[in-house]
N, C-alpha and C positions, 0 to 999 in steps of 0.2 A: 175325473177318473174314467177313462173310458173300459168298463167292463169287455167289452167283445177280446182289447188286446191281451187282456191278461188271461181271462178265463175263456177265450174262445168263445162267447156266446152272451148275449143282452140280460139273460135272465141264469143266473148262476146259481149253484146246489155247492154246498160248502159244506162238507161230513168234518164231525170234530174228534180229533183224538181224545179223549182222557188218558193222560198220563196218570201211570199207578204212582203211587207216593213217591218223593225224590229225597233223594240224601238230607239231612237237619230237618224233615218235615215228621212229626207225630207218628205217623204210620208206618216210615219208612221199614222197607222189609231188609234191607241189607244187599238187596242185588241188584244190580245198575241193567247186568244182560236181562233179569227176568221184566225189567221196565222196558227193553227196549223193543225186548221179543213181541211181547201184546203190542207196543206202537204199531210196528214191524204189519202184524197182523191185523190190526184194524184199519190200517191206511191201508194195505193191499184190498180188506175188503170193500172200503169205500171207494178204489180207485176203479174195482175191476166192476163196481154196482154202477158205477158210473156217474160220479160225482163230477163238480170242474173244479174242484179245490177241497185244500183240506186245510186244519186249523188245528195247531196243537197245543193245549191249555196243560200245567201243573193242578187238574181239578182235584186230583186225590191230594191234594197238601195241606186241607181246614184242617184247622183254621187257619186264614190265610194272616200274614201281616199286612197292615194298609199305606208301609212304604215300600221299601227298597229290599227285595228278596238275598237270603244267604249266596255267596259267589258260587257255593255246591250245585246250587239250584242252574244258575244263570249257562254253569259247565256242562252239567248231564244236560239242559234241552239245550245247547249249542252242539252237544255230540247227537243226541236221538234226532234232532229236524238234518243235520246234514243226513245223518244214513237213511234218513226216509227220504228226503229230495234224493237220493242215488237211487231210491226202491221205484217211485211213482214218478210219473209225466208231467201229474197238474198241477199248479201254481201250490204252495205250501205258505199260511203264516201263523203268528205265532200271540197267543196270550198269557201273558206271564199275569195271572192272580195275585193278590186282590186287583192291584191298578198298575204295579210296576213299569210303566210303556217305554223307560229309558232301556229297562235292559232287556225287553221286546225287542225296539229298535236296534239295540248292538247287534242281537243276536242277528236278526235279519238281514242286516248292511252286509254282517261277516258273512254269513253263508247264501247268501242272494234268495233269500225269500221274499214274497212279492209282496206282503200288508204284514199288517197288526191290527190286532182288535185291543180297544181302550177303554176300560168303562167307566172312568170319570175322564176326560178330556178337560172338561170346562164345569163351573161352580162349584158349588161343596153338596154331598150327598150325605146323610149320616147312614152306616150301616153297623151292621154287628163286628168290622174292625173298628169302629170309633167315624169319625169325622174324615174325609176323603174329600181331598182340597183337588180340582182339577190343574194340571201344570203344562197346559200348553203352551206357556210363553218359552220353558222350556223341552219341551218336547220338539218344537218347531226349532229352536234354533240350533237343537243336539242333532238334528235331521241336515238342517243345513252343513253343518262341521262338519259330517261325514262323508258328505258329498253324496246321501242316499239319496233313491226315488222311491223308496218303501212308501207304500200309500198305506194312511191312518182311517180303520175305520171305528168309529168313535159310536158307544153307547151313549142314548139322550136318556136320560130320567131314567138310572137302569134297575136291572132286576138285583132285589136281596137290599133293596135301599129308598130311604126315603129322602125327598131334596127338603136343604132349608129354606123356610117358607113356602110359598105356593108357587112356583113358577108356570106358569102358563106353555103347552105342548109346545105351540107355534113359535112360540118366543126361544123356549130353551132348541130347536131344531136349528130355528137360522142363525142363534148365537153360536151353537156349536159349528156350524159351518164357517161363517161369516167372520166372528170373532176368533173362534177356535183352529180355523181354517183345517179340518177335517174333509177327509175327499171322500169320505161316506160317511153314513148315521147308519145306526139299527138302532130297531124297537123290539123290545122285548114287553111280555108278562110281569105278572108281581116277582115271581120266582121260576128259577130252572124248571123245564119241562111245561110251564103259564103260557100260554100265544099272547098274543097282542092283538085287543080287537080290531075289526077290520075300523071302525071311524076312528080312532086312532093312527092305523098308518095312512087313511086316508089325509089325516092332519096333515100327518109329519109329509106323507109326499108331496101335497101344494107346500109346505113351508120350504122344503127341500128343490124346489123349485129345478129338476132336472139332475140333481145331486142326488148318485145313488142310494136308494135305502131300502135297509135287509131285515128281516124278519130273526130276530135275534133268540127266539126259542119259542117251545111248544108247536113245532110246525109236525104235520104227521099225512099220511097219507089221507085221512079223512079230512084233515080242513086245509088244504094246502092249496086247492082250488079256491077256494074264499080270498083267504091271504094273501095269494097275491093275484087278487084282482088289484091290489094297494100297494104292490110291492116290485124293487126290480130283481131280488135276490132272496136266497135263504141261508141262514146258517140253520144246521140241524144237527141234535143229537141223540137228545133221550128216547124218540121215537125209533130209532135205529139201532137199539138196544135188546137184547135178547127177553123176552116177555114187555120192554117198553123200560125197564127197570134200570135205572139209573146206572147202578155199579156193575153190571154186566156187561160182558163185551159186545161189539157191532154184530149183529145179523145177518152177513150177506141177504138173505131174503128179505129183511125188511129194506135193508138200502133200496134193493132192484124196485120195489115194491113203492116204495117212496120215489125213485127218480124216475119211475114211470109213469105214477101220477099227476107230478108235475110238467114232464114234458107234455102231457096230453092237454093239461090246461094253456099252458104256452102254446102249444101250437093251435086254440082253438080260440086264441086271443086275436082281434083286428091286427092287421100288419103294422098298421102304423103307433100300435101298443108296444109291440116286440120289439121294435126298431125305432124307438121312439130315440132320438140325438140326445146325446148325453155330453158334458161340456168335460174339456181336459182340464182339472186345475191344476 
């Protein structure tokens, strides 16, 4: 996966939408424009804070299911990510909660987004939907059929869940690549808004051996110098939140605030950190 082609740059900042509730989810408020409007508006704010990508999750829809989301669902973020790719410049993809990655990928293929995020790819996790069986033998060859190049970036041992048995960091990283054939990993915290210690991605990036890996949450202006001393990328959200608070909308000032302090530590990184060769898989 060579980050610079897609995001323009070795070291990427990835703002996340929360989508408000969608059609057959618990919360849903009844308005499809009052969902799109807030997208609308929080991807302008991350684009113009200066993010290189953005990521659109169904977060408002817990409880999630832990297979295959309602067609409603699959319809309204097929229509919100096209009219945000027509609003914003930078690469756009897509999380369909809990694990859905088949209808991630449709949606992608269809409207030319450039990844997805997966958070079981490979083993079984149990979480508060039940038991979450990874499915990349099909994931990979529904990829294939399509004729996409959507890149998969796949959660190792992710947040909100515990694996069965004890797998070892190093182990579950290169299976998820190796086995899972994943063109990136992230690490995340116990839970949304948790970092991931730094010896931890330390692990995962000798396991990852050159295979990009992102910092999957809890990243904030204050430790984001740390994290990615270990890191080639970030996804970010709760700290780009209005008071930091999870259900409130983006910040512009904390974006600006946040992708300033990361470029400052990127650029005070050795050259041959930033520019470190990264393999196409």
């Amino acid at each position: 996966m060579d980050l610079i082609e897609i995001f323009k740059t070795a070291n990427p900042i990835i703002g996340v939408v929360h989508l408000m509730p969608l059609p057959t989810s618990p919360r849903w408020g009844g308005s499809l424009r009052a969902v799109l409007d807030r997208a609308q508006q929080e991807a302008t704010a991350l684009a113009s804070g200066g993010v290189n990508g953005i990521i659109v999750e169904n977060f408002f829809d817990a409880p999630f299911t832990k297979g295959s989301v309602d067609p409603a669902v699959v319809s309204a973020m097929t229509l919100i990510v096209g009219e945000l790719m027509n609003l914003v410049t930078v690469p756009v993809g897509i999380n369909v909660l809990r694990n859905d990655a088949k209808s991630a990928l449709a949606i992608a293929s269809c409207v030319g987004a450039k990844f997805i995020r997966v958070n079981v790819l490979t083993g079984i996790m149990a979480t508060d939907q039940g038991l979450i069986e990874g499915q990349a033998h099909e994931l990979m060859r529904y990829r294939r059929e399509l004729g996409s190049d959507v890149k998969i970036l796949a959660d190792v041992l992710v947040k909100h869940a515990r694996p069965l048995g004890s797998p070892n960091l190093t182990t579950a990283v290169q299976e998820t690549i190796e086995r899972g054939l994943a063109d990136g990993v992230i690490l995340s915290g116990w839970a949304t808004g948790s970092p991931p210690t730094l010896e931890d991605l330390e692990l995962a990036t000798a396991a990852a051996d050159g295979v990009p890996v992102f910092i999957g949450s809890g990243a904030s202006w204050e430790n984001i110098s740390t994290l990615m001393q270990a890191a080639d990328g970030v996804i970010v959200s709760s700290s780009l939140k209005r008071h930091g608070k999870i259900d409130q909308a983006i910040d512009p000032i904390r974006v600006s605030q946040f992708v300033e302090a990361t470029r400052r530590y990127v650029a005070s990184k050795p050259v041959s950190v930033q520019t470190k060769a990264l393999p196409v898989l």
